[in-house]
N, C-alpha and C positions, 0 to 999 in steps of 0.2 A: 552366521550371526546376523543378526538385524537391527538397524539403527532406527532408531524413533526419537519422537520429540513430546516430553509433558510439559503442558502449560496449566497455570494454575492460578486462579485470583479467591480471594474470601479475605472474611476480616484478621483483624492482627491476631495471633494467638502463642502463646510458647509452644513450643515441640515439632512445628508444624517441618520445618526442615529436615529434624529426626525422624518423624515419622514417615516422610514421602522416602527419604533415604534410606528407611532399614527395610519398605516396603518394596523398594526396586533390589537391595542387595538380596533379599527372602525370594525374589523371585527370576533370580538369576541375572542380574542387570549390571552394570558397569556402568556410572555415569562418569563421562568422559568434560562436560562441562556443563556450568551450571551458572544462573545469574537469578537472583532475586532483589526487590524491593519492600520496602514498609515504608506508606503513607501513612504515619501516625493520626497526622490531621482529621484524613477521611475515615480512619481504620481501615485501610486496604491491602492486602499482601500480594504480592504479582509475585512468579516464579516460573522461569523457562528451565526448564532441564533437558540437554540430550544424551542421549545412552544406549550401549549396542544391548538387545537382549540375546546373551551369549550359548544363551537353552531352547532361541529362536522361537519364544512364545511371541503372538501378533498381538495385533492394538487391541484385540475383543478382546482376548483371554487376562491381559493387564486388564484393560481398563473395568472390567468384571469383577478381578481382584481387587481393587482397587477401591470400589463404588463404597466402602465400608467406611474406611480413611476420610471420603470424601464429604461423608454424611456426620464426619464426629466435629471437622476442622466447616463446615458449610461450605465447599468450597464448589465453585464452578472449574471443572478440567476437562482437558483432551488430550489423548493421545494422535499422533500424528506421522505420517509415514514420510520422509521429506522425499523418497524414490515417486511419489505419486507430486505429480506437477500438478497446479493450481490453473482451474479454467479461468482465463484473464478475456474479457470483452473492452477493447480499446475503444473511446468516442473522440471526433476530430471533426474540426471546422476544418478554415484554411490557412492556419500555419502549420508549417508541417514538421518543427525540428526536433518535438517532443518526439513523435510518432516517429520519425526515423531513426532517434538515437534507440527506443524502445524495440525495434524490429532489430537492430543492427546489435544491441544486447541481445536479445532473444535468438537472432541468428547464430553467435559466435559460442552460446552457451551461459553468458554472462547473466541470463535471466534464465533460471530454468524453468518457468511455465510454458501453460497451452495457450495458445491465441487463440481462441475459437469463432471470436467476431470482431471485424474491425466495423462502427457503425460513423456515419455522417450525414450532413445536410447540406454537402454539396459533394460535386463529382473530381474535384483537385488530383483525390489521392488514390483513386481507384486502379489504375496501371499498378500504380507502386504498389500496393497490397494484393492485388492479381498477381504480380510477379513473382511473390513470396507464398503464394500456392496457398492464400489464407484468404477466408468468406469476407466480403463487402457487403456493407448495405448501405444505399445512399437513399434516407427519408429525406423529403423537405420539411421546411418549420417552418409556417408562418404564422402570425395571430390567430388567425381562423380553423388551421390545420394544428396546432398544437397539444391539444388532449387527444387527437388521432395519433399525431406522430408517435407520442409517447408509448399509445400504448402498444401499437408496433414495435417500437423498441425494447419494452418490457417482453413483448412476445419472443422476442428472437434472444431475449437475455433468459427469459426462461426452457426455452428450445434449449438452447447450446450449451447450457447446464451451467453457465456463469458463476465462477466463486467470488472473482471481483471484476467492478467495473474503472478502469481509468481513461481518468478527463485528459485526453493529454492535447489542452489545449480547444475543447471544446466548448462555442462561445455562445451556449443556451445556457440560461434557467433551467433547472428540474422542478419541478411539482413537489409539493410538501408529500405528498401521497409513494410517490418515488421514493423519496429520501427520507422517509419513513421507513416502506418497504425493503430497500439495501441499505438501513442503516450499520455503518459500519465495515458498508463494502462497496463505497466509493471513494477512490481518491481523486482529489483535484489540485491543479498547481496555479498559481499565479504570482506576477510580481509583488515584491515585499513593500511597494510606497503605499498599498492602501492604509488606511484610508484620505492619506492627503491627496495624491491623484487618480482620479477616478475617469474613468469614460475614452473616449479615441485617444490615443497615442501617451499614453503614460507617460514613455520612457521620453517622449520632445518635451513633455514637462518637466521632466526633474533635468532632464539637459538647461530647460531656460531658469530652472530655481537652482542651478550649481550642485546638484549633490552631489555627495563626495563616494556613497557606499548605494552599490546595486545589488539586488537579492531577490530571493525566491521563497517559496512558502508554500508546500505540500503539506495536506491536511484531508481530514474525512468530512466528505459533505454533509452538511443538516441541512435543517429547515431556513437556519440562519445564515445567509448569503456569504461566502468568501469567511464564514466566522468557525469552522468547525473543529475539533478538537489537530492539534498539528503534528506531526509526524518527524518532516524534516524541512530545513532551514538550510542555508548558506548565502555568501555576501562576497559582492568583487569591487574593488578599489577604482576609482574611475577618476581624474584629474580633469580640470581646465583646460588643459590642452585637446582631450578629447570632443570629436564631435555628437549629434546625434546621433547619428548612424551606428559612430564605436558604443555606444550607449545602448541600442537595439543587439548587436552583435552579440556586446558579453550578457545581456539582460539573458537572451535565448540559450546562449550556453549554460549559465546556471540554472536555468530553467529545466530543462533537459536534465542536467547532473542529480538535481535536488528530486525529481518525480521519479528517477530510477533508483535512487536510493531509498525511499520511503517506498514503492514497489519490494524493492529488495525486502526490507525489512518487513515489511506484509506477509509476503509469501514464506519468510522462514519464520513467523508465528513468533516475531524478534517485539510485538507492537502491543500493545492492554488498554484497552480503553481505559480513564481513573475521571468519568466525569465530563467534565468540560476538556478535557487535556490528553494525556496519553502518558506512557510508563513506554520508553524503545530502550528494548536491552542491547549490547554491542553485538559485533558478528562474533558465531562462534568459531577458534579457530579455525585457518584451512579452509573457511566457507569459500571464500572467493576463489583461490587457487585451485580446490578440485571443481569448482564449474567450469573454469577456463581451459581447464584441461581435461574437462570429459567432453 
């Protein structure tokens, strides 16, 4: 048997759930879980479905069948093999706790992708990713050197056959031209006070302005700076009593949690663009527990 994943967007329609469903039990299919949406507003229908095919037809010969279904409902889909891991290209300055908790999922199973390029513009974290037997590249960036760097990095993103790229913690600008190019396959993380502080030291700012909730905010990059459609979110309670330092501490921690989960949910095709925004369906059973244990 073989387990696959159909995703599915197009406008609102009656039947369309009847019809993807009598089309997978017709073809030997079992869906084992299933998540859909309607965006009445937009007209939009999202729909993740997983399901073992029990007659062990592959993704061509479904998705073949399928193309018919797909042409009455308008619908954009894929079929998808979740045994086939996703080529993931890491970029990184010089904090490093995104990029280690991402390595340290990726080591334990907890992220089941390929790492295929870790890239940077400085030399910090070169040991540590030599160590984990996975490719470096350390460009510089400076004013002058920046549409070279770039396209060096696009080089080695198109070399290594990159499905996506994550910012974890990487403290360049992209080019409109880039984020054109991988739209939709960049993620980035950053803390959640934009846009009240902005520039060095965030979190010594919202220490001296008392806030009270620290958070995070992974999203796919546009053209439009820190504004791109979001993914995943999370928030940590922080008191008066606390200093700056405890302030930086949990800020990095949820930073780290919030970019591995939006990763997650990327790579299991959990995520639909709808716009400016996004549609993230839940994990489907069992996700997390059989990676931990394979």
């Amino acid at each position: 048997m073989t387990q696959l994943i159909l995703t599915v967007s197009c406008p609102v329609r009656a039947g369309i759930v009847a019809a993807v469903a009598s089309y997978l039990a017709s073809a030997g299919c079992n869906i084992h879980d299933s998540s859909q949406f309607s965006d009445l507003d937009n007209d939009r229908f999202f729909m993740r479905l997983s399901f073992l095919s029990e007659e062990g037809r592959g993704r061509e010969a479904l998705s073949e069948g399928f193309a018919e279904i797909a042409a009455t409902f308008g619908m954009d889909y894929a079929f998808h093999d979740p045994a086939e891991k996703m080529k993931i290209a890491i970029m990184v300055s010089r904090f490093g706790h995104c990029l280690n908790d991402l390595l340290y999922r990726w080591r334990i199973g907890a992220l089941p992708i390929d790492i295929v390029a870790v890239i940077s513009n400085h030399m910090d974290y070169q040991k540590v990713v030599v160590n984990h037997d996975l490719p470096f590249h350390c460009i510089k960036v400076t004013k002058e050197t920046k549409a070279a760097a770039e396209a060096e990095q696009m080089r080695i993103l198109r070399e290594s056959g990159a499905d996506l790229v994550v910012l974890a913690r990487y403290m360049q600008v992209l080019s409109e031209e880039m984020c054109r190019e991988m739209s939709g396959r960049i993620i980035n993380i950053h803390h959640s006070f934009l846009p009240s502080f902005k520039g060095a030291n965030p979190y010594k700012q919202a220490f001296e302005r008392g806030v009270k909730l620290i958070g995070a905010t992974s999203h796919y990059v546009t053209t439009d700076l820190d504004e791109g459609p979001i993914i995943e979110q999370d928030t940590v309670r922080v008191t008066h009593a606390q200093s700056a330092s405890d302030y930086v501490s949990l800020g990095r921690d949820v930073e780290a949690q919030v970019l591995a989960r939006a990763v997650h949910a990327h790579i299991h095709r959990r995520v639909f663009l709808n716009g400016d925004k996004t549609v993230v369906f839940p994990a489907s059973p069992g996700e997390y527990a059989s990676e931990r244990m394979g």
